[in-house]
PAVEXFI-955630 format. One record per residue (C-alpha): residue in three letters; chain; x, y, z. Coordinates in nm, 3 decimals, padded with zeros to 5 digits. Layout:
BEGIN
     r   c         x         y         z
   Ala   A         X         Y         Z
...
end
This chain:
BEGIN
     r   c         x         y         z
   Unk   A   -05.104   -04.351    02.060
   Unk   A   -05.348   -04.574    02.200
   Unk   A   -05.439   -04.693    01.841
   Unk   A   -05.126   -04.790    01.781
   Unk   A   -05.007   -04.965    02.065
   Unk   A   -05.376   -05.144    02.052
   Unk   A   -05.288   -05.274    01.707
   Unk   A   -04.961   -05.383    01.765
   Unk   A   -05.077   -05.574    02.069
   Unk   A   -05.316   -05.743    01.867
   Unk   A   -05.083   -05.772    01.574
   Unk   A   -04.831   -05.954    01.750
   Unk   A   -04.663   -06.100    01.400
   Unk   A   -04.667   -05.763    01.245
   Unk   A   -04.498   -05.578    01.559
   Unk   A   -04.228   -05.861    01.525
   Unk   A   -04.201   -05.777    01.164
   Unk   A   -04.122   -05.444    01.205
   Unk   A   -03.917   -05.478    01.476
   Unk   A   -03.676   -05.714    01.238
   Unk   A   -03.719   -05.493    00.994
   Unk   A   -03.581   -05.181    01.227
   Unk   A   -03.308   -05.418    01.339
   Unk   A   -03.194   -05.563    00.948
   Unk   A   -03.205   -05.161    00.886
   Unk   A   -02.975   -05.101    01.136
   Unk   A   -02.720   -05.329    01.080
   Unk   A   -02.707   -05.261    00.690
   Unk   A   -02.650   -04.869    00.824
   Unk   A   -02.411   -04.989    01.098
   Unk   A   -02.192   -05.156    00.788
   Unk   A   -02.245   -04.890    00.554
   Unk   A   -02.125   -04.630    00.860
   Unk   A   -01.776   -04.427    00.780
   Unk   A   -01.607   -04.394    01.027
   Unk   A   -01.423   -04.097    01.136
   Unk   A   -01.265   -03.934    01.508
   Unk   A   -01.529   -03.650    01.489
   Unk   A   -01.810   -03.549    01.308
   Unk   A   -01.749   -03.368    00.960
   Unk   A   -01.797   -03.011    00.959
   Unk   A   -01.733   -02.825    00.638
   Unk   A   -01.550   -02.495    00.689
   Unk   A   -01.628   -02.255    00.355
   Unk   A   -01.268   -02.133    00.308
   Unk   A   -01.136   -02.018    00.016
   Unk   A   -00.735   -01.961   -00.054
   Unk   A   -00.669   -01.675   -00.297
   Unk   A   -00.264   -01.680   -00.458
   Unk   A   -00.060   -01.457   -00.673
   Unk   A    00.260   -01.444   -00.805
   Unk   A    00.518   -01.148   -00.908
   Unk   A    00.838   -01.296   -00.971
   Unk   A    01.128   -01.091   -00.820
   Unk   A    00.888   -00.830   -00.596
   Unk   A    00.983   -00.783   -00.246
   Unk   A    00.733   -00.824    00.058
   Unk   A    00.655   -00.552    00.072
   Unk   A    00.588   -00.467   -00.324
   Unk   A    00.335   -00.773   -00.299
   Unk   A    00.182   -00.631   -00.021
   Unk   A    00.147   -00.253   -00.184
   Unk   A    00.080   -00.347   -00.517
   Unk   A   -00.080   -00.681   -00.490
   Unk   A   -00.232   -00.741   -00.171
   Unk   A   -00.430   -00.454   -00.086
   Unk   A   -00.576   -00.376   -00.416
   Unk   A   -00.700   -00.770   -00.429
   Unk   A   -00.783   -00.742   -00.037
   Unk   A   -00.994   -00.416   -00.149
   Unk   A   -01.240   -00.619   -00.351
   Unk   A   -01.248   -00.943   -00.227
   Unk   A   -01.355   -00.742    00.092
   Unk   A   -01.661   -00.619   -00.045
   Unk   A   -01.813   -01.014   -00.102
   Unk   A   -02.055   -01.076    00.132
   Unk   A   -02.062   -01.337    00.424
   Unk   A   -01.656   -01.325    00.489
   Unk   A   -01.586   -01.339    00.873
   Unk   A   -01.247   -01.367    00.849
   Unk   A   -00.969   -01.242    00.579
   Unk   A   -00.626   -01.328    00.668
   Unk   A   -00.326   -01.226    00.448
   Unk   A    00.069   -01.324    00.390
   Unk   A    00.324   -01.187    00.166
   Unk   A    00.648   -01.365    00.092
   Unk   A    00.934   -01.269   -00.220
   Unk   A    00.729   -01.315   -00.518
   Unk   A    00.403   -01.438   -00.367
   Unk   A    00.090   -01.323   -00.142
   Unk   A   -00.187   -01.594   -00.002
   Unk   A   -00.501   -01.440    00.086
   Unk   A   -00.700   -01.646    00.332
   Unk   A   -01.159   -01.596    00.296
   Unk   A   -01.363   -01.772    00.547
   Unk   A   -01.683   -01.697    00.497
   Unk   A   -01.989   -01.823    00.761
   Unk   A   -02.077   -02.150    00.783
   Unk   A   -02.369   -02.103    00.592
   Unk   A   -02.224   -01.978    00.329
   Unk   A   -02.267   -02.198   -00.006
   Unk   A   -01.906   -02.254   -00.073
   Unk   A   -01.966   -02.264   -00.468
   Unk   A   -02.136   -01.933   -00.472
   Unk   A   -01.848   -01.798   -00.247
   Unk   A   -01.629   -01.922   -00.528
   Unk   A   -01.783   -01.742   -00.775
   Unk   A   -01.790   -01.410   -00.612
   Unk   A   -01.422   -01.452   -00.502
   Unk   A   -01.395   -01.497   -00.906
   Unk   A   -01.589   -01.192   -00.946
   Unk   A   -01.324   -00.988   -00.737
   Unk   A   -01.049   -01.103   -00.913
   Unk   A   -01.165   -01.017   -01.237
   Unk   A   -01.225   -00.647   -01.118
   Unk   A   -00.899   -00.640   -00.939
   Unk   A   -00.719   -00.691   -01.233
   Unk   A   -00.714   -00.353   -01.369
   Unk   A   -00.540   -00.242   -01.036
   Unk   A   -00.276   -00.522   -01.018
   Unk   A    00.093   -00.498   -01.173
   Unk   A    00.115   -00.534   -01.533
   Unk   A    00.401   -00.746   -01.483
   Unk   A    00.242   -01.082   -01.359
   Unk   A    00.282   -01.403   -01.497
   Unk   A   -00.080   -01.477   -01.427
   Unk   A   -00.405   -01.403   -01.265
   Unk   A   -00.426   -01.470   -00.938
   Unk   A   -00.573   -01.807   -00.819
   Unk   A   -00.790   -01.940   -00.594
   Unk   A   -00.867   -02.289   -00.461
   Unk   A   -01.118   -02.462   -00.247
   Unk   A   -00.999   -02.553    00.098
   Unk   A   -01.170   -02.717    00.418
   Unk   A   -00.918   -02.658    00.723
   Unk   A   -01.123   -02.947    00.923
   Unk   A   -00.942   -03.205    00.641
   Unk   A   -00.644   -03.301    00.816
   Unk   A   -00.460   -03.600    00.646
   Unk   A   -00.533   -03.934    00.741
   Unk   A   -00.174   -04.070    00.574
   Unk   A    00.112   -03.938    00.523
   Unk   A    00.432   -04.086    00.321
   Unk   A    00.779   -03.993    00.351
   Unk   A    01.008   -04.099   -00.001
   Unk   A    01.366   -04.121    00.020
   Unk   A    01.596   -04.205   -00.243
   Unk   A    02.021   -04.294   -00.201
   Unk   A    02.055   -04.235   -00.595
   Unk   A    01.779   -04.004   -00.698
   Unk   A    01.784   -03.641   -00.697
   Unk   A    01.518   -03.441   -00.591
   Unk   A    01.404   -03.335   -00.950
   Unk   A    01.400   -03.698   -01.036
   Unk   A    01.256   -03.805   -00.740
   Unk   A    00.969   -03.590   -00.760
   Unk   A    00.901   -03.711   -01.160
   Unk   A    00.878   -04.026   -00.976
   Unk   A    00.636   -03.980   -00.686
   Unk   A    00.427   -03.692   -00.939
   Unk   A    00.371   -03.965   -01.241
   Unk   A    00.372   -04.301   -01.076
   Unk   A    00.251   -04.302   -00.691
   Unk   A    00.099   -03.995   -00.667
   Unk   A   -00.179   -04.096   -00.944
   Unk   A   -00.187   -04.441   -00.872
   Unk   A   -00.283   -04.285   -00.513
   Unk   A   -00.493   -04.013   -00.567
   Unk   A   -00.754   -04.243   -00.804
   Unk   A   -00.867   -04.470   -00.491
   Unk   A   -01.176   -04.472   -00.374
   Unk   A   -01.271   -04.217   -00.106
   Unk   A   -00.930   -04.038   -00.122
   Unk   A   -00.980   -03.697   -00.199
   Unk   A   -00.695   -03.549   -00.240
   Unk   A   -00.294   -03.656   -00.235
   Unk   A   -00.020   -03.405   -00.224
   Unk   A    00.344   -03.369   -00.288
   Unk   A    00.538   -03.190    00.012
   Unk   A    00.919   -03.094    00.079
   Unk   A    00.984   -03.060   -00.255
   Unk   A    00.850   -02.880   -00.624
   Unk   A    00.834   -02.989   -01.003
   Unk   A    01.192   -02.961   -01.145
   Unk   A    01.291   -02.673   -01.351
   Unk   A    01.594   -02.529   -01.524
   Unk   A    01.763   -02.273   -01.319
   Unk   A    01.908   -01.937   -01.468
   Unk   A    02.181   -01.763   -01.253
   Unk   A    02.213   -01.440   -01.464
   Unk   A    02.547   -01.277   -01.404
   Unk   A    02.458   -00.922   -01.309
   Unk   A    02.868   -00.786   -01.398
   Unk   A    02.836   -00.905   -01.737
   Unk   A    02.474   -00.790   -01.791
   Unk   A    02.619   -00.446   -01.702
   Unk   A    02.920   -00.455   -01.909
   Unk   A    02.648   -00.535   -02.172
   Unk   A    02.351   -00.270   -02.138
   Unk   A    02.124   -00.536   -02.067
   Unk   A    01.858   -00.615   -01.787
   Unk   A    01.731   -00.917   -01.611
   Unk   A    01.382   -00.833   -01.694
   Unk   A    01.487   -00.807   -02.040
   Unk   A    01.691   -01.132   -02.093
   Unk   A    01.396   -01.259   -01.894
   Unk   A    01.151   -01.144   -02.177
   Unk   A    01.431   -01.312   -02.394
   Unk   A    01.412   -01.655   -02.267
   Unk   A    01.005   -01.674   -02.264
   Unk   A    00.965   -01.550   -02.660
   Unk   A    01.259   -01.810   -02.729
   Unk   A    01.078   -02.139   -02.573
   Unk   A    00.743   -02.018   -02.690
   Unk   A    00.554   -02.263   -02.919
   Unk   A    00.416   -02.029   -03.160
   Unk   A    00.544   -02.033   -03.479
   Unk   A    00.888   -01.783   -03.634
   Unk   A    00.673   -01.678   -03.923
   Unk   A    00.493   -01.747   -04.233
   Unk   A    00.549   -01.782   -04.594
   Unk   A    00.288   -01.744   -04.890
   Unk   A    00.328   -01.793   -05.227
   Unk   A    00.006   -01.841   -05.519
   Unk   A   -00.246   -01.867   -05.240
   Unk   A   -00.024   -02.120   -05.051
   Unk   A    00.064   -01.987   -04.653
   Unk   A    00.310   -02.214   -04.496
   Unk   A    00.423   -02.191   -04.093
   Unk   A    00.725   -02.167   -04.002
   Unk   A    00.775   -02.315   -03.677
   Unk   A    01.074   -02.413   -03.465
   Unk   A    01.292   -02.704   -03.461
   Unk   A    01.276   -02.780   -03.104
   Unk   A    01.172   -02.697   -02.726
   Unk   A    01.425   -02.608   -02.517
   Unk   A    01.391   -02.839   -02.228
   Unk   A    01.763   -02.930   -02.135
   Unk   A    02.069   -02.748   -01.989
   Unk   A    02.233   -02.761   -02.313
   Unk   A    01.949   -02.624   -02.508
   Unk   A    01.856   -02.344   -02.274
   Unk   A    02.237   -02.224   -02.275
   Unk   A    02.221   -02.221   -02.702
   Unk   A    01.937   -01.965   -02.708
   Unk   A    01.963   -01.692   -02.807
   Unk   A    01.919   -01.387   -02.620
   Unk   A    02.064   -01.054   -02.802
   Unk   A    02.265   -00.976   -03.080
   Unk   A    02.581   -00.758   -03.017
   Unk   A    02.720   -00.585   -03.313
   Unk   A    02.651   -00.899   -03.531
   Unk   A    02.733   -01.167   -03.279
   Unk   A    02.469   -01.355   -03.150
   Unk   A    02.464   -01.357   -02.760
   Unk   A    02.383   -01.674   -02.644
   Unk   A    02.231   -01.747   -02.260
   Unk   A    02.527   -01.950   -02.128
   Unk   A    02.747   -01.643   -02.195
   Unk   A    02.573   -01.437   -01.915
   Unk   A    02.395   -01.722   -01.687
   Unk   A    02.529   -02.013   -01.544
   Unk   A    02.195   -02.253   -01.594
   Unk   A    02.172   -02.573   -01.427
   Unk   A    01.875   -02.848   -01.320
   Unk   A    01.697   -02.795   -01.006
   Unk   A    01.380   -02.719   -00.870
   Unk   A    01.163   -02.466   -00.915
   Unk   A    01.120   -02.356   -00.501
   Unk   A    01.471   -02.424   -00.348
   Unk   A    01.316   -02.334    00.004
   Unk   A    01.086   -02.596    00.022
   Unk   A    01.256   -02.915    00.145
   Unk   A    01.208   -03.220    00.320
   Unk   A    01.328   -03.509    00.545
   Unk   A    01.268   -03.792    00.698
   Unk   A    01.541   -03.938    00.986
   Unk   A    01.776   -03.680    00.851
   Unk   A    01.770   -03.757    00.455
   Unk   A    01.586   -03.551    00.200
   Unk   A    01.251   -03.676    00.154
   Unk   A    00.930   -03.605   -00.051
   Unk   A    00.598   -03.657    00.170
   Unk   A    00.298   -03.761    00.013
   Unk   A    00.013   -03.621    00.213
   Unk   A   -00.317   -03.816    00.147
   Unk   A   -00.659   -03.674    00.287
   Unk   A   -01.040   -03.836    00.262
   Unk   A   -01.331   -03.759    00.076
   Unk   A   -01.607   -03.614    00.324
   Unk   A   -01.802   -03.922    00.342
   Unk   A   -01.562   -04.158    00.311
   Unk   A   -01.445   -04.434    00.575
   Unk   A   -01.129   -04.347    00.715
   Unk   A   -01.003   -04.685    00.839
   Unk   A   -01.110   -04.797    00.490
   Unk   A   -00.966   -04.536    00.297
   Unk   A   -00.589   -04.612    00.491
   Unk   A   -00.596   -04.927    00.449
   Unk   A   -00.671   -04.916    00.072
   Unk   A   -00.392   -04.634    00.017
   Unk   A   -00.149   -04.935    00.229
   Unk   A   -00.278   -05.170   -00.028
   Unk   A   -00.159   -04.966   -00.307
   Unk   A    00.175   -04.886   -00.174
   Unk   A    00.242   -05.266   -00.104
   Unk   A    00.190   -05.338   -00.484
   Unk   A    00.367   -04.989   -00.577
   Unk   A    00.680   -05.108   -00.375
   Unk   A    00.778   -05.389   -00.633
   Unk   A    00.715   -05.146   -00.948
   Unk   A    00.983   -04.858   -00.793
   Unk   A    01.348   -04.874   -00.762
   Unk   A    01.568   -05.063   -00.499
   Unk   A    01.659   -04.739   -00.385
   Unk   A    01.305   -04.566   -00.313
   Unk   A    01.192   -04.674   -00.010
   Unk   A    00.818   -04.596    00.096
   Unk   A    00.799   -04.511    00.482
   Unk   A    00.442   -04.446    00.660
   Unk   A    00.522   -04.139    00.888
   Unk   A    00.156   -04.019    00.969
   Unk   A   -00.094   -04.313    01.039
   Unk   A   -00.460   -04.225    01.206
   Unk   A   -00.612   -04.536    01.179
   Unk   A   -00.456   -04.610    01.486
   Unk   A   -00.569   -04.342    01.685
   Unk   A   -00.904   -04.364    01.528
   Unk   A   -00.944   -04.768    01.634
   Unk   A   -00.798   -04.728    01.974
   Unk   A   -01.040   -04.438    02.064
   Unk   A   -01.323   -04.590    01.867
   Unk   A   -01.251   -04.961    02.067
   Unk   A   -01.257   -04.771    02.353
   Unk   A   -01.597   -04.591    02.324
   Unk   A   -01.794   -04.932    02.187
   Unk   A   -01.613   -05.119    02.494
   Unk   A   -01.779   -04.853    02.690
   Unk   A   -02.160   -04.918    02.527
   Unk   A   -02.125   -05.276    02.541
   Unk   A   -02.004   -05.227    02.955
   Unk   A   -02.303   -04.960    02.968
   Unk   A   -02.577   -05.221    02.813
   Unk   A   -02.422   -05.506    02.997
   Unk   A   -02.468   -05.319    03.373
   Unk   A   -02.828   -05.160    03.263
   Unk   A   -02.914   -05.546    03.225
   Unk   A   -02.729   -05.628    03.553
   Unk   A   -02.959   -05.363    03.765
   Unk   A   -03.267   -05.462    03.610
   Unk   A   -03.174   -05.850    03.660
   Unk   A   -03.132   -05.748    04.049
   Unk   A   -03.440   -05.573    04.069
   Unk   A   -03.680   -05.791    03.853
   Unk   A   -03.561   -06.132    03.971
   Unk   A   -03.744   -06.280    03.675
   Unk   A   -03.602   -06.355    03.316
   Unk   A   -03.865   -06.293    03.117
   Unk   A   -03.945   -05.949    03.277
   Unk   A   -03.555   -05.927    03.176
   Unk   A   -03.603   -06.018    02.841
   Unk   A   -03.897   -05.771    02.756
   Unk   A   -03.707   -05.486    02.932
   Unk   A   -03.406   -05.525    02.750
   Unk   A   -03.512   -05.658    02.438
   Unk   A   -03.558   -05.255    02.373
   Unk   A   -03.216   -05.178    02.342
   Unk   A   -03.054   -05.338    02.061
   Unk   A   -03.351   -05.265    01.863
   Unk   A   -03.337   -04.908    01.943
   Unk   A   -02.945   -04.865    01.910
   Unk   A   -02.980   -05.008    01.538
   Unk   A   -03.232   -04.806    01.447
   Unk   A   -03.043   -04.491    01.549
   Unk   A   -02.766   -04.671    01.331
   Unk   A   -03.000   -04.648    01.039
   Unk   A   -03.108   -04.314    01.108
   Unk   A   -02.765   -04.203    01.081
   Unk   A   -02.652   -04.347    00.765
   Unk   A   -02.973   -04.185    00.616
   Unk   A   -02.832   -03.874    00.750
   Unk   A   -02.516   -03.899    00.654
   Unk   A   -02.347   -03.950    00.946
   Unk   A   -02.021   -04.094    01.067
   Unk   A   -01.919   -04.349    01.376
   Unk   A   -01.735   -04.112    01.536
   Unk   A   -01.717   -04.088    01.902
   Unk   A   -01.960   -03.804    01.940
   Unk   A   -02.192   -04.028    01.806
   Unk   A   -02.086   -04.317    02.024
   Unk   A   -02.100   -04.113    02.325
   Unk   A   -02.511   -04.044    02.189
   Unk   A   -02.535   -04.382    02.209
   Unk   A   -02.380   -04.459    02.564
   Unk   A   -02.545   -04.218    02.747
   Unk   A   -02.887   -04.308    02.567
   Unk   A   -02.882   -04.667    02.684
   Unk   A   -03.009   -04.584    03.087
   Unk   A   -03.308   -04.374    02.916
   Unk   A   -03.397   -04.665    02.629
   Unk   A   -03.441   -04.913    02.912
   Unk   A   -03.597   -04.701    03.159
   Unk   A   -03.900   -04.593    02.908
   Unk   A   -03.935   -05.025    02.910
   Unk   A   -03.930   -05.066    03.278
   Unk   A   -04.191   -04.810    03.336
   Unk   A   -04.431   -04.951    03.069
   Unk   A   -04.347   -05.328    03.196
   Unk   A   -04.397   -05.233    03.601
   Unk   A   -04.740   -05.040    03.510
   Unk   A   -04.836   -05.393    03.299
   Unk   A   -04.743   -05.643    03.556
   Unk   A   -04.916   -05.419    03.831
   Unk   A   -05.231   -05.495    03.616
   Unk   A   -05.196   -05.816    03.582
   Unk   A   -05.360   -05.936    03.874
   Unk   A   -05.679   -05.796    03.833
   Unk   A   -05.700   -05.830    03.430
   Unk   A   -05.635   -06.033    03.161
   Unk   A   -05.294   -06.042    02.946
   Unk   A   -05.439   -05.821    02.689
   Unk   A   -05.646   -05.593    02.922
   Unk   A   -05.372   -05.563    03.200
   Unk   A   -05.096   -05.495    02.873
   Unk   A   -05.324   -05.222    02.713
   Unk   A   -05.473   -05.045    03.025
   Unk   A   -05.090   -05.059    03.178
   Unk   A   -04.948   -04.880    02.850
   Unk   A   -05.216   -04.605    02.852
   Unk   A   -05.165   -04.515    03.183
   Unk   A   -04.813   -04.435    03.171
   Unk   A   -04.818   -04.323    02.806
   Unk   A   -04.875   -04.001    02.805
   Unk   A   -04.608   -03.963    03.103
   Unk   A   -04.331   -04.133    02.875
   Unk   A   -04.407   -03.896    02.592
   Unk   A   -04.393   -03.578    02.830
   Unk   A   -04.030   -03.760    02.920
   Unk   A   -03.910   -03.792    02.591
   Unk   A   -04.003   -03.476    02.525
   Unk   A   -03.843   -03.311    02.799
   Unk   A   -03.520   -03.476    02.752
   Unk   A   -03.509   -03.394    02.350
   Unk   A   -03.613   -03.000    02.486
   Unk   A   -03.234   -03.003    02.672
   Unk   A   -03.104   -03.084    02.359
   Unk   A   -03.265   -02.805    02.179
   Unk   A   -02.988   -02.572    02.184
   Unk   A   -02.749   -02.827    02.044
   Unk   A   -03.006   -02.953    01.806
   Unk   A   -03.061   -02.550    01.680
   Unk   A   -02.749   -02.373    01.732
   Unk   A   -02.589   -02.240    01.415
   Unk   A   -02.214   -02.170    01.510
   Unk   A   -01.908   -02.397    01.452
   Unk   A   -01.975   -02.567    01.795
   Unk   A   -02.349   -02.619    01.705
   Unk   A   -02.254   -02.794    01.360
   Unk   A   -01.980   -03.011    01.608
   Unk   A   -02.219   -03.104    01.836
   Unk   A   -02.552   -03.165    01.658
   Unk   A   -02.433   -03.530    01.549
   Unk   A   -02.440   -03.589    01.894
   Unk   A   -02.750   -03.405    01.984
   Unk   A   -02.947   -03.556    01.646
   Unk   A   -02.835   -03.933    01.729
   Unk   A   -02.944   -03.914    02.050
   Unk   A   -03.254   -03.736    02.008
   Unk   A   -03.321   -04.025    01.757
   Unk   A   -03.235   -04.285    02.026
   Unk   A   -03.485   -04.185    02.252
   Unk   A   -03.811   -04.165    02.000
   Unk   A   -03.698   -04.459    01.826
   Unk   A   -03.677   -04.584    02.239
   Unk   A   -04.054   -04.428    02.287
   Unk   A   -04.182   -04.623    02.001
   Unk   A   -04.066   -04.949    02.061
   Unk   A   -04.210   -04.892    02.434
   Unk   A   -04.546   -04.826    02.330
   Unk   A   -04.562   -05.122    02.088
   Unk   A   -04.312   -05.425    02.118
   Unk   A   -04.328   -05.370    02.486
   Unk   A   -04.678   -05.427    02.594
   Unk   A   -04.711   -05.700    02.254
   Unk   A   -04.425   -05.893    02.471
   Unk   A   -04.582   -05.838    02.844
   Unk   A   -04.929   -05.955    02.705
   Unk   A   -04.760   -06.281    02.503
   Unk   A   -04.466   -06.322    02.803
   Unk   A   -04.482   -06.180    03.122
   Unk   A   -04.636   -06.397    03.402
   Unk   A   -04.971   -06.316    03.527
   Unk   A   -05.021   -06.383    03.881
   Unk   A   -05.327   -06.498    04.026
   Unk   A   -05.568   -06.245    04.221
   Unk   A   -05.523   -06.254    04.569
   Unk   A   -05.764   -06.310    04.819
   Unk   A   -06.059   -06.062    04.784
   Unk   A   -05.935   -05.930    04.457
   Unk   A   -06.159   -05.958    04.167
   Unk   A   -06.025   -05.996    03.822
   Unk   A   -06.222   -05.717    03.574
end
């Protein structure tokens, strides 16, 4: 310690060099920043989904549910498995602890599945699935589409191949969703009287329909070594089409599927719906990537929908129903309004009690230089502007100055009975020692923030790291540009009478 502050004293150009190069390193990570409300905490949660079309609650919840719940019980680290059964489908909710790597979380969940699958109804579709989620990504922007002419299936087609891609390949958006409505489909209303006048079962003309639109080929031919497929002339995907197939044969009369069903166009989820000021709307729900900057991330995704507006119909309209870039800047202006009224009444108090401007200058010449450091310690982190963060950085601003003060009160006490470089190195030993033990007693309260390994730990420690930054970033300039400044600056007044300068 006294090494160093010795050669920075002496070193005065190569103290100011580093202290420019802390403060050009500060603002690059100030610019470089994302910003965000709160510090991003990653939540290891997996989803797991299945599907048995036509199975009541409660047959998803015997035969689906608890043999899947069985196994995906037995992975390790889960603190919490939540589970919901609806007609056809059962969600399965893992979160695992917050240490948990999320991809090997995935993998076991995988694991499950696969030795689940003995146990689970022969009759589904598919495997179950299972996606990724973090519950702290709540979107930033969210986009209600209405339509006078189009119908839902069409509108959807619309906002699924034009905005919703256009959207979703921004830069920091990580993910953009379709609500209130689902992809269109062709609807079959089998007509259960004539099914029974006819022997026949949904499950079967079910079975019916699926060999019918298959792509695989009828058949095969071979002839001399010659094998030619017979394939199909079409895919039904129209009303007309899907009411031509098919389905039985009765005593030599083929049975087609618009003898027993009445099929239409629709959707494939009739009970998911939505609206906006009372007309059916799709919502296009657009979250960030982890690191991304909000405010930047909105107002590219605004961009986009600007120029998207003159490539739709007159009758879509685009209408912004979620915005957080408001909150975000009004809570954010508020918190930097608060550090620059913090910095600007720590300057006020020491004015009133040093009565001299360049004891003013040296004092609080520490705290920009300090504040942009912990800027560029945070962007090496990884962190965000958020007002955790901020907060770090208001309540660090009494203790940046004070470590100055008592280094620059200890140096002008000297300063009558030594010379500018004695009185600034003998001052700064002195009190060294005491502002280290300081330092390190206020980054000691912070230990529990800075160590704690809960969800309110991982909250918190952006606030506890930035400020624990603050203040050694605060120590260091104190014991280097400090004294360099009082021995080049400060005012040395002349021993008084019977004094004599050593």
């Amino acid at each position: 310690m006294r090494f160093l502050t010795r050669l920075c004293v002496g070193r005065p150009v190569a103290t100011l060099l580093l202290m420019i190069s802390i403060a050009v390193a500060g603002l690059m990570g100030f610019r470089l920043l994302p910003v965000a409300p709160l510090p991003q905490v990653d939540l290891p949660t997996i989803i797991v989904t299945a599907a048995l079309p036509g199975a009541s609650p409660d047959t998803m919840a015997a035969t689906v549910d608890t043999p899947l719940e069985r196994t995906l019980g037995q992975i390790a680290g889960i603190t919490e498995m939540t589970s919901s059964n609806a007609p056809g489908t059962t969600m399965i909710v893992l979160q695992f602890d917050i240490n948990r790597d999320i991809d090997g979380a995935a993998r076991d969940v995988q694991a499950a599945i696969d030795a689940a699958q003995s146990l689970l109804p022969s009759g589904m579709p598919t495997l179950p699935a299972w996606r990724k989620i973090n519950p702290a990504d709540v979107p930033v922007l969210v986009v209600a589409v209405t339509s006078d002419r189009l119908s839902r299936p069409e509108l959807y087609q619309l906002v699924s191949g034009q905005i919703k891609q256009r959207i979703a390949q921004l830069p920091g958006v990580g993910t953009a969703d379709i609500l209130g409505s689902s992809a269109p489909a062709i609807r079959i209303d089998l007509n259960l009287r004539r099914l029974t006048e006819l022997g026949l079962s949904p499950e079967a003309i079910r079975e019916a329909v699926k060999n019918a639109i298959s792509a695989r080929a009828e058949g095969e031919l071979e002839d001399r070594g010659s094998r030619l497929i017979i394939a199909g002339q079409m895919q039904a995907d129209s009303v007309p089409l899907y009411r031509s197939l098919i389905v039985s044969w009765r005593n030599g009369h083929a049975l087609r599927l618009g003898e027993i069903a009445a099929v239409s166009e629709g959707v494939e989820d009739r009970n998911n719906i939505g609206f906006y000021n009372q007309s059916p709307a799709l919502m296009l729900s657009v979250t960030r990537q982890a690191n991304a900057n909000m405010l930047e991330v909105i107002a590219g995704v605004k961009q986009q929908l600007g120029s998207l507006k003159a490539a739709l119909p007159d009758s879509v309209a685009l209408n912004i129903v979620v915005d957080r870039a408001d909150y975000v800047r009004s809570s954010l202006h508020e918190a930097e309004l608060t550090l620059l009224l913090s910095i600007l009444l720590v300057i006020v108090v020491i004015w009133y009690f040093l009565r001299d401007v360049r004891a003013l200058f040296i004092a609080s010449v520490t705290l920009p230089i300090a504040l942009l450091g912990s800027f560029a310690v945070m962007w090496a982190l990884g962190y965000s502007l958020n007002n955790l963060s901020l907060m770090a950085l208001i309540i660090s601003t009494g203790f940046i100055v004070d470590d100055s003060i008592v280094v620059l009160e200890n140096v002008s006490r000297h300063s009558a009975s030594k010379g500018a470089l004695r009185a600034a190195l003998v001052g700064t030993r002195e009190v060294g020692f005491t502002l280290v033990a300081m330092t390190a007693a206020l980054i000691a309260v912070l230990l529990p923030l800075l160590l704690a390994d809960n969800l309110m730990g991982r909250v918190f420690r952006e606030f506890a790291v930035t400020l624990t930054a603050t203040l050694i970033i605060s120590l260091f300039v104190s014991l280097t540009l400090t004294p360099m400044l009082c021995a080049r600056l400060l005012r040395h007044r002349a021993p008084a009478a019977g004094e004599k300068p050593q």
